[in-house]
N, C-alpha and C positions, 0 to 999 in steps of 0.2 A: 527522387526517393524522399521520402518524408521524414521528419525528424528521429522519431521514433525505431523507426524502421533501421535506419543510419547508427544510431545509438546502439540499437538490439547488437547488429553486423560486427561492430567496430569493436562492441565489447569479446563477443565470443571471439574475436581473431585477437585478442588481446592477451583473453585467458590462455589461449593457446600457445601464443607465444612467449610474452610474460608470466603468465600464473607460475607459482609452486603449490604443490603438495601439503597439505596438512601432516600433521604427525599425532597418532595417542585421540582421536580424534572423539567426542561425546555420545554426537548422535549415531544411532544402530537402523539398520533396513527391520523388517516386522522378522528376517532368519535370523538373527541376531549379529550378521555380520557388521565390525563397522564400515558407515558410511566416509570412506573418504573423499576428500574434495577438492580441487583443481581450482586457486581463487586468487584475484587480483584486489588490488587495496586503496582506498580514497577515490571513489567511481564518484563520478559529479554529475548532473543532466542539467538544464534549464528548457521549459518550454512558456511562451507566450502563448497562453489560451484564452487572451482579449483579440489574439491572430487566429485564432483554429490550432493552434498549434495542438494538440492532446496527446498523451504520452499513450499512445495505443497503435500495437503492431500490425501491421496486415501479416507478418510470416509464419503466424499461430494464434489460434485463438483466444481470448481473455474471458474468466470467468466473472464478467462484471458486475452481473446482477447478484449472486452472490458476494461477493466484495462490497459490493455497497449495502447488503443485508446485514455483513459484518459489523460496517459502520456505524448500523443503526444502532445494532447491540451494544456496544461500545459505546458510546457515545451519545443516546436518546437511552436506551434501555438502563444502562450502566452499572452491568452487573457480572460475571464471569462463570453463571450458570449455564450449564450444557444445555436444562431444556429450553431455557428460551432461547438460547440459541439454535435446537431442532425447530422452534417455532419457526421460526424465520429462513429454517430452511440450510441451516448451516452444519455441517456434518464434518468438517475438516479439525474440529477439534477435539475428537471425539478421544486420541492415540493419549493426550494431555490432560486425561483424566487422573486428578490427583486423588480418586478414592472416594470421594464426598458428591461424583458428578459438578465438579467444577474446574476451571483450571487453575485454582489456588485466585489469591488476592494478588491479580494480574487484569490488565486492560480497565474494563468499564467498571472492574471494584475500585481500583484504584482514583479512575477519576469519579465516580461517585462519593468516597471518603474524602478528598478534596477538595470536590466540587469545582473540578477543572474547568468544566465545560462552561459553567454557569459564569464563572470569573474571567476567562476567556470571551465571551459574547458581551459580557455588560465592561469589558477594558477596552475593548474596539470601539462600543459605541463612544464610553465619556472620554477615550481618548485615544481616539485611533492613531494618532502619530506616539504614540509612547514606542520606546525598542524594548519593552518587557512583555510583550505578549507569546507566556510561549508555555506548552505542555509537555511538560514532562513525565511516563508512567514509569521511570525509572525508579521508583523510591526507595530507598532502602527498606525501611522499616515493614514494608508492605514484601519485599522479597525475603525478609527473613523470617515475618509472621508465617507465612503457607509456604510450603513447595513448587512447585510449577516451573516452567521456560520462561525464563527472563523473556521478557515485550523485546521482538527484532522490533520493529518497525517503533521508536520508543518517543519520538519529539516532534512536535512541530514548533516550528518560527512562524511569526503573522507580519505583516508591518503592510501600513496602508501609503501610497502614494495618492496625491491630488494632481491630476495632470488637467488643462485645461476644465477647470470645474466639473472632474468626473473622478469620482471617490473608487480607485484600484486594490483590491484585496490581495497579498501577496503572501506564498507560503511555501516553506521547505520543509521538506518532511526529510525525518535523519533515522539512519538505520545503524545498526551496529553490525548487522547480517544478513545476507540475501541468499535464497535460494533463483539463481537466475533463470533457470529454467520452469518452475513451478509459480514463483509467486511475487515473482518481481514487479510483471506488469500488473497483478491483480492490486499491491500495493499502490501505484503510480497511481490508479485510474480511481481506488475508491478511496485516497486522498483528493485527488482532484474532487470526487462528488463530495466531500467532506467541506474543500475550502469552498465550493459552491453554494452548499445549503449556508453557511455561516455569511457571504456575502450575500445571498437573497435575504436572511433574514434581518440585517440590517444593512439594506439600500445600496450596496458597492457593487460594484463591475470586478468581473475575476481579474487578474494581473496575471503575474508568472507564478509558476510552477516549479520550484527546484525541487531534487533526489538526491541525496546524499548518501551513499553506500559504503561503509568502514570496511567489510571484506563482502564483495560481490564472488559466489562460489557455483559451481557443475559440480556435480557428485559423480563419481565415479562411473555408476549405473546408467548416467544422464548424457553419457558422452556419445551414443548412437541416436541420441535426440539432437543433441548438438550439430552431428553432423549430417543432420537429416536439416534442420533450418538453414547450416550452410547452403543448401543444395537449391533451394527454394529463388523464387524469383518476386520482388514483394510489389504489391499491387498497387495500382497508377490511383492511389485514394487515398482520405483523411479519415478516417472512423473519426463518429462526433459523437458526443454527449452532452444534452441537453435537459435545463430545468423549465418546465410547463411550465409552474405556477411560481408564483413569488409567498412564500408562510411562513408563520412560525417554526423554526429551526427544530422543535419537536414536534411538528404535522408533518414533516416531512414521509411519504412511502415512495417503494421502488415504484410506485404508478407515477409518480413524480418525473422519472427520468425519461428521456427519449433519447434511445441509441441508432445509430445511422452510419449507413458506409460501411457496413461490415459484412455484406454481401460477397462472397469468393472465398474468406478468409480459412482454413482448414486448420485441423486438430493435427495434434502431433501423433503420427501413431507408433513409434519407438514407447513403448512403456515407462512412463519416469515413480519409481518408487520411492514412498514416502520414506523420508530418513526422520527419526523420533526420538 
């Protein structure tokens, strides 16, 4: 069984067994009932994807190309406009309209006003061993200018290893909040394409891969999805993700990517609704 796969398993029989109950809880289903949720706390992963290792399941499928269109937006685009994000084909933010067609001064505004991205790429080059390379769209000031959902998916950590004269790109991405059934792996995998385009565009080999999850949650609704994956048997394979070309870190497009191995994998057909 493969890493991934192992990880998916081991959490949902976690939740079940360890998780508690939220109470009083924010987010609402589109009836306006709320979404309660069934969630365990300090979820950790590592994968080595200088091994194949990729944090991508065979026991459902992962919306990747979209996930990495996200990235784009975010992070190349860097702006928190809905329609460039229909440009690219992204429709899952659409419930996080703060009025204005945006979703407030969150994600790629934030690091646009910062200019995260920019200072992140030119720290790794002049000094890739520093331990300060890290992003954070947490900001205050930018969560109290607009409205919006605080950024789950809010940090990365970088730090470069030299192992036998081969420059390692290494990165943990930190969450405050997981939907485990909806968007967990769409995170894992279009971080992984995120720490890839930053190591092609200056010259390193990927490293590892950490997840860090503060409360990993099922929603209530999500619990006949649950144990519908239970049921499931996960495939004798490694889903890959690969980068074509080596460019500059904003030429990057999803023509860029090549996905593989994901041949069998099926969709979940329990209904999972969006909690907002």
């Amino acid at each position: 069984m493969i890493k991934a796969d192992k990880h998916f398993l081991d959490n949902i029989n976690r939740i079940i067994t360890e998780g508690v109950y939220d109470e009083n809880p924010r987010p609402k289903y589109k009836d306006g009932t709320l979404s309660y949720s069934k969630y365990i706390t300090h979820v950790f992963e590592t994968y080595d994807l200088s091994n194949g290792e990729f944090p991508l399941t065979t026991l459902r499928n992962t919306a990747i190309k979209m996930g990495i269109n996200e990235i784009f937006w975010i992070y190349q685009d860097q702006d928190s406009s809905l329609e460039t994000a229909h440009k690219r084909g992204i429709v899952w933010w659409n419930d996080w309209n703060i009025g204005d067609n945006t979703i407030g001064k969150r994600y790629g505004a934030t690091v646009k006003k910062y200019d995260l991205m920019n200072k992140l790429l030119n720290g790794l080059e002049i000094d890739p061993f520093s331990r300060r390379h890290i992003i954070n769209l947490l900001q205050e000031a930018d969560l109290q200018e607009t409205k919006g959902l605080y950024p789950c998916a809010f940090e990365t950590e970088w730090g470069v290893r030299k192992v036998n004269n081969i420059m390692y790109l290494d990165m943990i991405l930190v969450q405050r909040s997981s939907d485990f059934l909806t968007a967990n792996f769409i995170n894992k995998i279009q971080y992984v394409a995120l720490q890839m385009m930053v190591a092609s565009h200056l010259g390193y080999s990927i490293g590892k891969f950490s997840h860090y999850v503060n409360n990993l949650h099922i929603y209530d609704r999500h619990e006949p999805a649950m144990f519908e994956i239970l049921e499931r048997t996960p495939l004798n394979q490694q889903p890959k993700i690969e980068l074509l070309n080596n460019k500059n870190f904003y030429d990057f497009t999803i023509d860029d990517f090549k996905i593989s191995n994901i041949e069998g994998i099926q969709k979940i057909k329990s209904p999972l609704e969006l909690a907002i």
